[in-house]
Each structure stands twice: as structure tokens, then as C-alpha cells.
N, CA, C and O atoms as a GROMACS GRO file, in nm:
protein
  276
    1UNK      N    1  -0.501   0.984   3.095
    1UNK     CA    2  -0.554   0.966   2.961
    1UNK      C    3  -0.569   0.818   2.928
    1UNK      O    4  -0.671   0.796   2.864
    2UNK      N    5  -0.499   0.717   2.953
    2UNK     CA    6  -0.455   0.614   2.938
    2UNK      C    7  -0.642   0.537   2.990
    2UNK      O    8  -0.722   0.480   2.916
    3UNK      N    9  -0.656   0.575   3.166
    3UNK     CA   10  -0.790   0.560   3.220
    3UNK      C   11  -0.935   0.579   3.101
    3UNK      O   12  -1.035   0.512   3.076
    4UNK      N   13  -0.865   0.733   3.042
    4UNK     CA   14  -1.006   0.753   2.945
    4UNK      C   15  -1.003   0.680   2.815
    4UNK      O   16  -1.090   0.630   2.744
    5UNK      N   17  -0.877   0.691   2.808
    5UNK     CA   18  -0.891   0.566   2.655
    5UNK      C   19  -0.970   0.420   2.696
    5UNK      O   20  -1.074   0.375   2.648
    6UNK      N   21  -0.886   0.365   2.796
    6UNK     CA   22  -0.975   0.222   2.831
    6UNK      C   23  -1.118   0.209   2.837
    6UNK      O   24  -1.174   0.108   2.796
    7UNK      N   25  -1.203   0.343   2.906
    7UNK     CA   26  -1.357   0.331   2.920
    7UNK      C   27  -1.404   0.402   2.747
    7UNK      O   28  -1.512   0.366   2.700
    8UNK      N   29  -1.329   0.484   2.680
    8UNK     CA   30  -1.376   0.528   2.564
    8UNK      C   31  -1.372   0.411   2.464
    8UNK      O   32  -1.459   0.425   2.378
    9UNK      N   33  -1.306   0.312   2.449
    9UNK     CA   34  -1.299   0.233   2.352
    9UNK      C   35  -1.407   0.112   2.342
    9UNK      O   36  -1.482   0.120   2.245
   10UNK      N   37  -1.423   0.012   2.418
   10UNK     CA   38  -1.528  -0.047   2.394
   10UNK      C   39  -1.638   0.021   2.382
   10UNK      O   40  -1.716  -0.032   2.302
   11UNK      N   41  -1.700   0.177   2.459
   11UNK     CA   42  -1.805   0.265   2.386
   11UNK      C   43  -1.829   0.350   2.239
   11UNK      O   44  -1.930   0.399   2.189
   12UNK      N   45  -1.709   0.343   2.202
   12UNK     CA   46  -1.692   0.429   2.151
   12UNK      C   47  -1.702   0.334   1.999
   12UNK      O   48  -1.756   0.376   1.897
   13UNK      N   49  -1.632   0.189   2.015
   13UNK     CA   50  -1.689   0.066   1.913
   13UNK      C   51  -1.805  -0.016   1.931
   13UNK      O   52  -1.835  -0.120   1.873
   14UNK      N   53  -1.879   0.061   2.039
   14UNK     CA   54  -2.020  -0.006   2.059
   14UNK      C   55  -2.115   0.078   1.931
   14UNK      O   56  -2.211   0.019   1.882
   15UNK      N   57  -2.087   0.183   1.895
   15UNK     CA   58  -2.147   0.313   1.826
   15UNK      C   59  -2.160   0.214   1.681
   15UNK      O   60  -2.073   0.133   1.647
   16UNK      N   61  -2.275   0.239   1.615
   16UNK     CA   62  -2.336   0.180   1.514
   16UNK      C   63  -2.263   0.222   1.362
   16UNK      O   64  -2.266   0.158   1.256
   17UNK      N   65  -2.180   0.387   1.399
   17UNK     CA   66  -2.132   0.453   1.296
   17UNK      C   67  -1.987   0.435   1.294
   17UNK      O   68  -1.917   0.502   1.218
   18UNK      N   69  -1.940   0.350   1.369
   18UNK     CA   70  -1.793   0.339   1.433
   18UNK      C   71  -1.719   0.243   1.374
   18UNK      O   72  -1.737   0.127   1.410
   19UNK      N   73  -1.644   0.266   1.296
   19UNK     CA   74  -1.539   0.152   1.212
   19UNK      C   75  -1.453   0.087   1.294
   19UNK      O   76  -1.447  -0.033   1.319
   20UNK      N   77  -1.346   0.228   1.357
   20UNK     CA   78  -1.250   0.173   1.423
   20UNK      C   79  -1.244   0.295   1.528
   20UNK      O   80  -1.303   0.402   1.536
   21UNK      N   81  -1.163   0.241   1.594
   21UNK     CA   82  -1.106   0.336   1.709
   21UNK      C   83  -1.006   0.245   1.791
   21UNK      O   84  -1.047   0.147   1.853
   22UNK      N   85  -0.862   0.285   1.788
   22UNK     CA   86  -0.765   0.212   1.804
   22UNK      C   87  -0.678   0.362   1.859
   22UNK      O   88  -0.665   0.477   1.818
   23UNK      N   89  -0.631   0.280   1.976
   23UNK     CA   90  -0.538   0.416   2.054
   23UNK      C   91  -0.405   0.357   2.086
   23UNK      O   92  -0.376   0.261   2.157
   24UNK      N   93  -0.299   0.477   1.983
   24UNK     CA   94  -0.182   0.406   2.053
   24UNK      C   95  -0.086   0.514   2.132
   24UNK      O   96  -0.084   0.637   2.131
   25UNK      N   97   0.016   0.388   2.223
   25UNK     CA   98   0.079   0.548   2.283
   25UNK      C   99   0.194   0.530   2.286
   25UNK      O  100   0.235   0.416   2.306
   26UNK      N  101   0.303   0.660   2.264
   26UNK     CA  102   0.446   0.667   2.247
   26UNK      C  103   0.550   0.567   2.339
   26UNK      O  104   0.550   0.578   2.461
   27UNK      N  105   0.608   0.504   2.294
   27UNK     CA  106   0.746   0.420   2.320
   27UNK      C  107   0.815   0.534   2.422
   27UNK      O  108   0.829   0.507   2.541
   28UNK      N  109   0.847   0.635   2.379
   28UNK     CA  110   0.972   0.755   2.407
   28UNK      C  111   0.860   0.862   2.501
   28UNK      O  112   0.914   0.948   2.571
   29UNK      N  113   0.763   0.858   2.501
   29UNK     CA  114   0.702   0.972   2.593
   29UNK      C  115   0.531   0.899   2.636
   29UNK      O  116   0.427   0.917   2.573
   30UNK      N  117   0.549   0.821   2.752
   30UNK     CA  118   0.436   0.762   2.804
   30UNK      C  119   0.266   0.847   2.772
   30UNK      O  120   0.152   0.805   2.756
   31UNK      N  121   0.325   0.970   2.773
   31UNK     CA  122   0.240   1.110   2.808
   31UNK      C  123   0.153   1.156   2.669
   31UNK      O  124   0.065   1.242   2.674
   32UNK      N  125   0.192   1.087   2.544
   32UNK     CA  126   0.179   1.119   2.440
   32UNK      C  127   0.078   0.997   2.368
   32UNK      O  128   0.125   0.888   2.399
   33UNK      N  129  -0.001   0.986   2.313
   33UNK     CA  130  -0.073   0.936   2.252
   33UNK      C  131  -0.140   0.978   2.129
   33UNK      O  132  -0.153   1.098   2.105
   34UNK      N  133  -0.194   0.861   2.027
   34UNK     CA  134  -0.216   0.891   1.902
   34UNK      C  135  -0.380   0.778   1.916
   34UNK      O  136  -0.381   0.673   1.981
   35UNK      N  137  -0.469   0.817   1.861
   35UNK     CA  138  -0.598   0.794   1.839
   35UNK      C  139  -0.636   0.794   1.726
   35UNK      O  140  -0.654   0.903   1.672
   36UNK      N  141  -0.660   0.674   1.653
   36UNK     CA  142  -0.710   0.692   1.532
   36UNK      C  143  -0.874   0.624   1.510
   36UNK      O  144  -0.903   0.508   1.539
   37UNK      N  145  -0.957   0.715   1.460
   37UNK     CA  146  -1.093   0.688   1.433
   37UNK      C  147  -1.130   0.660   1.307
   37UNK      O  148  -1.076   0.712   1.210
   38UNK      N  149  -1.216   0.584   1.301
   38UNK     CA  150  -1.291   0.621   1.143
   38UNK      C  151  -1.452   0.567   1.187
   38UNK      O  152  -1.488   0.468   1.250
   39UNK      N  153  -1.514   0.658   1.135
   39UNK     CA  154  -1.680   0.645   1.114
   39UNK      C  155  -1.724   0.645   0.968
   39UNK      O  156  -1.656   0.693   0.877
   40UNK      N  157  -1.852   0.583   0.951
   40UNK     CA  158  -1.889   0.574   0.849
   40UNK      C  159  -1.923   0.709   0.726
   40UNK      O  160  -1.934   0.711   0.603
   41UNK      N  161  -1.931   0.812   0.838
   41UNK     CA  162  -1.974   0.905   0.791
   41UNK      C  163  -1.941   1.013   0.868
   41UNK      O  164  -1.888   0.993   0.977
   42UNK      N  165  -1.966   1.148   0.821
   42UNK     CA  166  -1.941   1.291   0.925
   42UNK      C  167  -2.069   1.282   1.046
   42UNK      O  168  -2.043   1.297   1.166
   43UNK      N  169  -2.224   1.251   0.991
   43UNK     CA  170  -2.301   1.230   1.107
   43UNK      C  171  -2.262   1.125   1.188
   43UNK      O  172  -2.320   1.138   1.296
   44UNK      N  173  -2.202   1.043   1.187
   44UNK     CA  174  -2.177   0.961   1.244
   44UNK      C  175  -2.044   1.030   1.370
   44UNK      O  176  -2.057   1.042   1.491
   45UNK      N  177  -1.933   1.062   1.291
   45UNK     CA  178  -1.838   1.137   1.407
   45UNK      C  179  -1.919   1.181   1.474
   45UNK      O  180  -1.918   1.135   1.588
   46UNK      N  181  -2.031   1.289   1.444
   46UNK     CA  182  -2.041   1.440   1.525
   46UNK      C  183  -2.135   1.371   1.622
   46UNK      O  184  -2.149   1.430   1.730
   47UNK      N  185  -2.227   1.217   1.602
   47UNK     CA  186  -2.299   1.154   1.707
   47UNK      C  187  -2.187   1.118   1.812
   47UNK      O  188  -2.195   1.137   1.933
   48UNK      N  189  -2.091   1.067   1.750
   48UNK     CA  190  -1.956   1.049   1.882
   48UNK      C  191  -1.915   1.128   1.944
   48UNK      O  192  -1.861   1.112   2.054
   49UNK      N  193  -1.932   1.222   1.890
   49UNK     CA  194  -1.844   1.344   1.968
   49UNK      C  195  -1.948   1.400   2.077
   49UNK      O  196  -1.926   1.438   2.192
   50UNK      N  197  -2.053   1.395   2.015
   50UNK     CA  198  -2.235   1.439   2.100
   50UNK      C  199  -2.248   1.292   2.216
   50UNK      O  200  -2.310   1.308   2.322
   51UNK      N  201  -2.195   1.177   2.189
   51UNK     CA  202  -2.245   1.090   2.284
   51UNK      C  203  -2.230   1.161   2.464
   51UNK      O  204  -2.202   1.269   2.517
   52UNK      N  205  -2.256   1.070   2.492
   52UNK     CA  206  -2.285   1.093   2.677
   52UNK      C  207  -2.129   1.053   2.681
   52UNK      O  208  -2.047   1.142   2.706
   53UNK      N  209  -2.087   0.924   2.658
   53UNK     CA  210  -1.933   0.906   2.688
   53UNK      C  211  -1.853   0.966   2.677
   53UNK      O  212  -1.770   0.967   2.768
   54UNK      N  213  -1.835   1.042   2.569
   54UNK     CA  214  -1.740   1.103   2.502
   54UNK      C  215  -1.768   1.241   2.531
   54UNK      O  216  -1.682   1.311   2.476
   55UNK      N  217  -1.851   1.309   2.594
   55UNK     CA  218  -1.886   1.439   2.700
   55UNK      C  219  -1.818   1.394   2.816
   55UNK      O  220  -1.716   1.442   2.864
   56UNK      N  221  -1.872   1.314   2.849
   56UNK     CA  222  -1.784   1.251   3.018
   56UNK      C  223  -1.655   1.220   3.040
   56UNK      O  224  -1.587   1.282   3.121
   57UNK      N  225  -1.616   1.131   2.977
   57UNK     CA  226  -1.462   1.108   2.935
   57UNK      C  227  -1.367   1.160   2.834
   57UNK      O  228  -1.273   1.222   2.884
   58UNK      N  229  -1.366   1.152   2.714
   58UNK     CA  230  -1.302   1.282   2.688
   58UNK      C  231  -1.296   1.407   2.682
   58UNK      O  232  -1.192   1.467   2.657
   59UNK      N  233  -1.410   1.465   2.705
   59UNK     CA  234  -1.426   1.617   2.697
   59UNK      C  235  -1.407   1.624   2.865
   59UNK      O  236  -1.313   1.693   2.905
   60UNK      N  237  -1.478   1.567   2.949
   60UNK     CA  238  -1.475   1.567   3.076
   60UNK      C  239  -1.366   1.545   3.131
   60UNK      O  240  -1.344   1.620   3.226
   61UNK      N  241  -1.283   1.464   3.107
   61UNK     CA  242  -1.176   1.397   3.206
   61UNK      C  243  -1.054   1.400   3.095
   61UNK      O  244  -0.969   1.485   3.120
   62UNK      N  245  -1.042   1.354   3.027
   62UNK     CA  246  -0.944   1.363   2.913
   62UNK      C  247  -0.884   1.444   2.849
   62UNK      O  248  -0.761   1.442   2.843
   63UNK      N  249  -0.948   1.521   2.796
   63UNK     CA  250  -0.918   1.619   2.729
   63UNK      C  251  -0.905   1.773   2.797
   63UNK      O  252  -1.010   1.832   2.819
   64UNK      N  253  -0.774   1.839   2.833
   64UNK     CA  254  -0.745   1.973   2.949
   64UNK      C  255  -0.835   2.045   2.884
   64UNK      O  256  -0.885   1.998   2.781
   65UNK      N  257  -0.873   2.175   2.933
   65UNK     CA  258  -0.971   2.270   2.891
   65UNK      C  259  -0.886   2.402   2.966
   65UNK      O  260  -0.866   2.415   3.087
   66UNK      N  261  -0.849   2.478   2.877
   66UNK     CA  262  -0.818   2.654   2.970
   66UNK      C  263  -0.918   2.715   3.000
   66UNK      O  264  -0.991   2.718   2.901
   67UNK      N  265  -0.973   2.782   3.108
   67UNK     CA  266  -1.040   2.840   3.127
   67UNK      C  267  -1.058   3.023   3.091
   67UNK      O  268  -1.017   3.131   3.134
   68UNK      N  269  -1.132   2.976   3.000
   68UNK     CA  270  -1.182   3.089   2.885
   68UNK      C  271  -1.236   3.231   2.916
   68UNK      O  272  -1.263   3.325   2.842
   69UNK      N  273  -1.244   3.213   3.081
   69UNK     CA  274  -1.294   3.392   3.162
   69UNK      C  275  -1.187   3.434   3.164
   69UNK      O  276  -1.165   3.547   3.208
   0.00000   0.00000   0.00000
């Protein structure tokens, strides 16, 4: 996760709708992390969440997925 935070952040503050995006991670559990965003607006999140990066790296690589069959 640590990998996807590093490539998500300078993209993710390249975004025109993007205030902040600052990732921090637990003292007591390496494994644990906290992400805080702010966009200008809700279209603005849902373009982040729709970007190519943020398909690739967090949805892709970052973020576990159960498999739903």
C-alpha cells in the first residue's frame, strides 16, 4: 500500500479538482493507514475516483477486492 500511496499522490495532486491528499500511516501497526482527501467538489472526487491512476493503483493494486462469484 505504502508503493500505491507514493505513485497515487503526486497524481492524484496533479488533478485540477484536488485540494489535498495527504497519507498517513500508523506508529503501532505499519499495515494501517489513514488518507485524507479533499476536492473541490463531488464532480471532482468521482473524476478521481474515474481517473486511469486511481483504476490502476488503487482499485488495481491497492485496494483487496473478494471475489464476488
Amino acid at each position: 500500500m505504502a508503493r500505491v500511496i507514493e505513485k497515487m499522490t503526486p497524481l492524484s495532486l496533479q488533478e485540477p479538482g484536488c485540494l489535498m491528499y495527504q497519507a498517513h500511516r500508523s506508529l503501532s501497526d505499519p499495515r494501517l493507514f489513514f488518507l485524507y482527501e479533499q476536492y473541490v467538489n463531488e464532480a471532482a472526487y468521482q473524476a478521481h475516483i474515474e481517473s486511469p491512476h486511481a483504476q490502476q493503483y488503487a482499485w488495481g493494486q491497492g485496494i483487496p477486492h473478494k471475489d464476488q462469484s
